[in-house]
BASE-748592 format. One record per residue (C-alpha): x, z, y; residue number from 1. Coordinates in Angstrom, 3 decimals, padded with zeros to 6 digits. Last residue first. Layout:
       east         up      north    nr
          X          Z          Y   NUM
...
This chain:
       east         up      north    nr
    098.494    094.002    072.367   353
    097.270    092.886    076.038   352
    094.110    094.412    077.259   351
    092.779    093.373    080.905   350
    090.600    095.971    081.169   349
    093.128    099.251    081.188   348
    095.306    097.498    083.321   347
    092.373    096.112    086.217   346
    090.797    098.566    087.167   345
    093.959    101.092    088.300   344
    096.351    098.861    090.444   343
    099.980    099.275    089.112   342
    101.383    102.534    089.536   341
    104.689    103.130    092.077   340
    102.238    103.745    094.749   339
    101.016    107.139    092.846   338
    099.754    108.564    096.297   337
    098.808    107.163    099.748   336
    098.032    109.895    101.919   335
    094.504    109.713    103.752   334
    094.374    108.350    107.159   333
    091.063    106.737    107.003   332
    091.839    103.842    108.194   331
    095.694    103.649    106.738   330
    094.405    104.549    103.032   329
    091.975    101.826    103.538   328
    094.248    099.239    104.710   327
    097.064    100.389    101.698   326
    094.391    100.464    098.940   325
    093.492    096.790    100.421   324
    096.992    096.131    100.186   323
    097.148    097.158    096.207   322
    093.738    095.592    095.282   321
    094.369    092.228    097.144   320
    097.618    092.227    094.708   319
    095.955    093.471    091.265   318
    092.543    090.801    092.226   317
    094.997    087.726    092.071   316
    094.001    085.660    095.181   315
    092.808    082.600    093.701   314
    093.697    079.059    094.325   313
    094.558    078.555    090.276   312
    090.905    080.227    089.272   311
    088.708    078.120    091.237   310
    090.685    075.056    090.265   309
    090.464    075.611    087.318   308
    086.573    075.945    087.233   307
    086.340    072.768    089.720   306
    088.488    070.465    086.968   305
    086.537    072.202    083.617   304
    083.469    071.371    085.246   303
    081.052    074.063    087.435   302
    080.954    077.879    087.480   301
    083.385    080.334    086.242   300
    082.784    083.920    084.207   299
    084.389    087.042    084.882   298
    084.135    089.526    081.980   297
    088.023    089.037    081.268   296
    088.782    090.102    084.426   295
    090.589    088.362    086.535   294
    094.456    089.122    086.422   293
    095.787    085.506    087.461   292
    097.116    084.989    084.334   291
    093.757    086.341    082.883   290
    092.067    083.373    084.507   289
    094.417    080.832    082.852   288
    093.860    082.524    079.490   287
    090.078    082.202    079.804   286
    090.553    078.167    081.365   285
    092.255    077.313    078.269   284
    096.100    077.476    078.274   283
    097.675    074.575    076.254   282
    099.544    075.040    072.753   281
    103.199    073.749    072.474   280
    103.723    073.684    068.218   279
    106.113    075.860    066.606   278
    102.919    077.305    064.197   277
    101.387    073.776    064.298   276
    097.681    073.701    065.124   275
    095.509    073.892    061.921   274
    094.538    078.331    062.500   273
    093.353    076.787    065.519   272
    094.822    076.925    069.160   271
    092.579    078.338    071.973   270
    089.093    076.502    072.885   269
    088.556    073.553    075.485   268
    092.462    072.662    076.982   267
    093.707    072.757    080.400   266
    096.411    069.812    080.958   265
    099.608    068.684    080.999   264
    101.194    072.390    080.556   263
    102.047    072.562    077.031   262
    102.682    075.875    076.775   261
    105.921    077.561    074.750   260
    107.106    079.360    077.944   259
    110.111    077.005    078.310   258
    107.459    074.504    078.719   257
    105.827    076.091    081.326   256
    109.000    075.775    083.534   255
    109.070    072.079    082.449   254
    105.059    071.507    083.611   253
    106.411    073.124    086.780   252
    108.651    070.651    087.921   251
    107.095    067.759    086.442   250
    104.041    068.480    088.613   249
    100.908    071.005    087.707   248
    099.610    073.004    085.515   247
    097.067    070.292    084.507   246
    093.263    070.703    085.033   245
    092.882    067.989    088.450   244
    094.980    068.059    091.572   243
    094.409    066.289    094.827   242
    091.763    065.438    097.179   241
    089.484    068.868    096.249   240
    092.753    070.645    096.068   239
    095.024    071.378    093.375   238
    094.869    074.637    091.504   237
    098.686    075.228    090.792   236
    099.388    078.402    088.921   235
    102.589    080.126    090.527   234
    105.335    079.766    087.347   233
    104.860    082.817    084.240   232
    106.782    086.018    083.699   231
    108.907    086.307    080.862   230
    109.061    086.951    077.366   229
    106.912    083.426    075.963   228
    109.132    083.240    073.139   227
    107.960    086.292    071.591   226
    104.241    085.563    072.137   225
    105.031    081.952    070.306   224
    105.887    084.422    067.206   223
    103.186    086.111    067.421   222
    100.949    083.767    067.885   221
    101.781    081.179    065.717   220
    099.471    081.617    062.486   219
    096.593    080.611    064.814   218
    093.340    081.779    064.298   217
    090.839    081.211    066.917   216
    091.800    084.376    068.568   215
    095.429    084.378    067.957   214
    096.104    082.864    071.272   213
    093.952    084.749    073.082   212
    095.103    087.941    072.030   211
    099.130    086.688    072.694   210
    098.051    085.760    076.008   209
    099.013    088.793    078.390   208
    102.037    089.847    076.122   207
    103.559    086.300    075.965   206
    103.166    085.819    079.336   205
    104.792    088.824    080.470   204
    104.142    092.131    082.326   203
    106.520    093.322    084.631   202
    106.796    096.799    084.872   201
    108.063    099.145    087.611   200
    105.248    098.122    090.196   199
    106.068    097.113    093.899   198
    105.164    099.923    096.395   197
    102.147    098.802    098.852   196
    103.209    098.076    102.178   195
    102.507    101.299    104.636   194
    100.202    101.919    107.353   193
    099.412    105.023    109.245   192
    101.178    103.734    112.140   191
    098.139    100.895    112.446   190
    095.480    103.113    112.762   189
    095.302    104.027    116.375   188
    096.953    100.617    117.191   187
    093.876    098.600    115.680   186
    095.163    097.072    112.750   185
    096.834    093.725    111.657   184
    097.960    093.022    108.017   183
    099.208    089.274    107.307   182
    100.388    088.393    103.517   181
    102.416    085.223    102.609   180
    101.549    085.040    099.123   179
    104.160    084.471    096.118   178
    102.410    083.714    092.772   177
    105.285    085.010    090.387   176
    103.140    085.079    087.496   175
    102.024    087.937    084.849   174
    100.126    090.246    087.539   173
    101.438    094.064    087.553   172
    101.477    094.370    091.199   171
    105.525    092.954    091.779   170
    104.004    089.947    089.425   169
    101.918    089.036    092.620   168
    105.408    088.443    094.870   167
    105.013    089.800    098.364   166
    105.930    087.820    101.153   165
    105.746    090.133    104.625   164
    103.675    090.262    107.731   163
    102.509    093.039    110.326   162
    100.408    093.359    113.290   161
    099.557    095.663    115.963   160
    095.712    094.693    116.868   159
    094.268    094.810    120.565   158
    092.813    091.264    120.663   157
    096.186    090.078    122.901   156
    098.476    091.353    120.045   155
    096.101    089.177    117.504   154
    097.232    086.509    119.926   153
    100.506    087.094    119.488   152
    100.815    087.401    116.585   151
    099.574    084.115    115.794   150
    101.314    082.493    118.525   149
    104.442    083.719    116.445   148
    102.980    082.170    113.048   147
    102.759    078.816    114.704   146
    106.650    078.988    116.448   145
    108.055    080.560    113.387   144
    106.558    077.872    111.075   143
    109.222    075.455    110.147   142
    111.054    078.526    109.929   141
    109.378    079.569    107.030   140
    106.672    082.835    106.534   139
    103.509    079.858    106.359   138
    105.527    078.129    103.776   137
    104.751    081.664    101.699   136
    101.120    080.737    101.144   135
    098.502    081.742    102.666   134
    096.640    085.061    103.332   133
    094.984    087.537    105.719   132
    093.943    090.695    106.025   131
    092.462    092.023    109.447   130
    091.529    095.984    110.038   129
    088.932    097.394    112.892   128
    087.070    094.445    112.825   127
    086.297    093.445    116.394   126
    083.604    090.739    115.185   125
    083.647    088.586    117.895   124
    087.589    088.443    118.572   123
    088.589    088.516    114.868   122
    085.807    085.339    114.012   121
    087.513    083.234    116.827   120
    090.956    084.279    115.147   119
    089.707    083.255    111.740   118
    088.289    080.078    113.122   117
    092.188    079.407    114.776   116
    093.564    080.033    111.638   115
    091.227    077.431    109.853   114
    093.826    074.675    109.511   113
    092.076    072.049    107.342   112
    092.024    069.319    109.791   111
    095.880    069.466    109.632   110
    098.015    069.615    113.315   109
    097.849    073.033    113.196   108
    099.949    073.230    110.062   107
    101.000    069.249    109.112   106
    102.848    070.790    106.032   105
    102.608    067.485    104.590   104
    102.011    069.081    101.061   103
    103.613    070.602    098.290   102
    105.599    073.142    100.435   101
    102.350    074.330    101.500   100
    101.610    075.194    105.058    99
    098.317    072.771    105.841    98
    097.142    072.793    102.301    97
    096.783    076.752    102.227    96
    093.347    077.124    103.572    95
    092.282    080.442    104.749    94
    092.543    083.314    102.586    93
    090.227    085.822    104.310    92
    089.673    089.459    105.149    91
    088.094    090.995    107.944    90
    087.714    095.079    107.558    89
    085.914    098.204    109.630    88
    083.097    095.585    110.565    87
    081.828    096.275    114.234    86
    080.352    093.113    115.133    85
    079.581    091.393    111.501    84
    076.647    088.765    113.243    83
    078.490    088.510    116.440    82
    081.610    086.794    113.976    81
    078.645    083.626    114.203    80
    079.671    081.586    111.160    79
    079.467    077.762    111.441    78
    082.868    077.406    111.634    77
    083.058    079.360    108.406    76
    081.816    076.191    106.617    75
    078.918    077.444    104.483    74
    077.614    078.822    101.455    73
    076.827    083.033    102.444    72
    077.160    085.085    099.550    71
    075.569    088.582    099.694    70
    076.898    090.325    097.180    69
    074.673    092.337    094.966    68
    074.419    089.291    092.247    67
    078.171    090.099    091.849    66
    079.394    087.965    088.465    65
    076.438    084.930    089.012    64
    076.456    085.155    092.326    63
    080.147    084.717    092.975    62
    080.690    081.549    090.366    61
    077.731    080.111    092.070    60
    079.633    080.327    095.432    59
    083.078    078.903    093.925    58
    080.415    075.939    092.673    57
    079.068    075.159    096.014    56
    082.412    075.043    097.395    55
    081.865    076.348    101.528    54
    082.692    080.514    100.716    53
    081.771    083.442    102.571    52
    081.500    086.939    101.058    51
    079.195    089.214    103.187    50
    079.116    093.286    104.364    49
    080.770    093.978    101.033    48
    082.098    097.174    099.923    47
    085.487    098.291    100.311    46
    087.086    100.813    097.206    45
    090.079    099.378    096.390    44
    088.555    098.155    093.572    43
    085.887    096.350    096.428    42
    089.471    094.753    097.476    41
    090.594    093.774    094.333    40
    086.928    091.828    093.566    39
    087.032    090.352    097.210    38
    090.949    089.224    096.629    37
    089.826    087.206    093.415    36
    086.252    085.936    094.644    35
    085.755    082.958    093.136    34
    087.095    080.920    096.464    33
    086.431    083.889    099.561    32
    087.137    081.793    102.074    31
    085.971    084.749    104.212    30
    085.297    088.319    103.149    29
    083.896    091.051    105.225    28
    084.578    094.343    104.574    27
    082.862    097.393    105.183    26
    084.260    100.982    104.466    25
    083.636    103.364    101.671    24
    085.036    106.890    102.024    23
    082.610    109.108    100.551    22
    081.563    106.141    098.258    21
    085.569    106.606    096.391    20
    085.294    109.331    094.003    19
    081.847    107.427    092.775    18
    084.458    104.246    092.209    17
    086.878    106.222    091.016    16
    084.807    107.285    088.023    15
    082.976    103.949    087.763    14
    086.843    103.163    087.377    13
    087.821    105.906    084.890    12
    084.868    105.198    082.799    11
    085.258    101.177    082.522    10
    089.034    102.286    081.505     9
    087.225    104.553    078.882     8
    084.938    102.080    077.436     7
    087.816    099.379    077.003     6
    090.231    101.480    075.419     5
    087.368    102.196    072.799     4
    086.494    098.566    072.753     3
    090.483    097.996    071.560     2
    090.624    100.684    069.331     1
């Protein structure tokens, strides 16, 4: 049952996908991490100009699942935007560290701010479409002074721009994961756009894991899967500095706990059929990546600490996928239809009995 539901949701996408080459515009993809918003946006039906990324690993992670890409390793600083003149999309999750509530929220005054790179990369490139993300610190008054130059230089580029929050388990991913989401467009295009529609149906943690859990034969699956009825805290992936495999500070390890998980670390394999059936399993790297709506086919490169963090700095692929659908729908000027749905790869992929 379950391969047979597999087979036919890989149909309907190659199907969509063929529906979809009349109408396939160029994106380029910077900061790309392990490619979460680069894998929505390519469901939405973009296809890759270049995917840039500086981790080593995050890069070998993109080759190995989308040998067609081209990858570029580098610092985007050292990118020439001359090179993509003309792209119809830039896209990009630049460095959160600088806005996160977490951190020291320096913003421009952090080493790691790469709005300003983005911008350069805008005015050579003249994409026709920008996407951009961070986290929601960016949309707080701390910020209104930073996020208004912003604008307003995107203004002075020739793009009308837009900005909201949206919440990734509004798009049929099983975790809050706010993102602070930027849309500019040329003005010819920009009327035609509209913010994805949130999904009716949240998924859960329970339902999204319960597989997983039972996989290695655990008697308390089911019953943990009942517990865990809700939708799960914004993964934490840590930074190169800081962070390691845990689901992060005391905070969050207690929201976890009220899911059932153990969250002070990642562990190797999913509970046994030995572990206790109340017991407080941990989330292996597989379950942590379906959290954040990867496919289950997409494998990480590098250590257990670089893997997760991969995976927890991610753009889920069911959000990218929904704006993206919005961008192209907006270029092209085609009517957007059946918002309400959630994104259309990955549901019938990621199963969840």
């Amino acid at each position: 049952m379950v391969d047979s539901l597999i087979h036919n949701g890989l149909n309907q996408f190659l199907s969509q996908q063929q529906m979809r080459d009349e109408t396939k515009l160029s994106v380029l993809d910077i900061c790309s991490g392990a490619g979460g918003e680069a894998i929505g946006l390519e469901a939405a039906g973009f296809m890759h100009e270049a995917v840039i990324e500086i981790d080593a690993a995050a890069c070998q992670t993109l080759r190995f699942n989308r040998p067609t890409w081209r990858v570029v390793e580098g610092d985007i600083r050292e990118v020439n935007g001359l090179d993509f003149r003309g792209i119809d999309l830039l896209a990009g999750g630049v460095p959160c560290p600088p806005f996160t509530i977490a951190g020291k929220q320096l913003g421009e005054e952090d080493e790691r701010d790469l709005f300003p790179e983005a911008l350069r990369l805008i005015e050579q490139a003249k994409p026709t479409a920008v996407m951009l993300e961070n986290v929601p610190g960016l949309a707080s008054a701390r910020f209104a002074t930073y996020r208004s130059s912003l604008l307003s230089r995107l203004n002075c580029l020739g793009y009308e721009v837009t900005w909201r929050t949206l919440n990734s388990s509004d798009y049929g991913v099983p975790q809050l994961r706010p993102r602070f989401i930027l849309v500019a467009l040329r003005r010819p295009y920009f009327e035609n756009f509209h913010w994805p529609l949130p999904v009716k149906t949240l998924t859960t943690v329970g339902q999204t894991l319960r597989e997983l859990m039972a996989s290695s034969g655990w008697k308390g699956a089911d019953q943990w899967s009942r517990k865990a009825s809700s939708i799960a805290p914004t993964l934490v992936g840590g930074s190169k500095k800081h962070g390691g495999p845990d689901l992060g500070p005391t905070r969050a390890r207690k929201q976890w706990e009220a899911l059932g998980v153990d969250g002070r670390g990642i562990a190797d394999s999913p509970p046994g059929a030995d572990f206790p059936v109340d017991g407080y399993p941990r989330l292996t790297l597989r379950m942590a990546a379906r959290l954040q709506a990867f496919p289950d086919t997409w494998t990480f490169a590098g250590g257990k600490t670089s893997a997760y963090r991969q995976i927890g700095n991610a753009l889920p692929p069911p959000l990218s996928q929904a704006v993206g659908e919005a961008i192209l729908a907006a270029l092209i000027g085609r009517e957007q239809k059946d918002q309400h749905k959630a994104p259309t790869l990955y549901q019938p992929l990621l199963l969840y009995p």
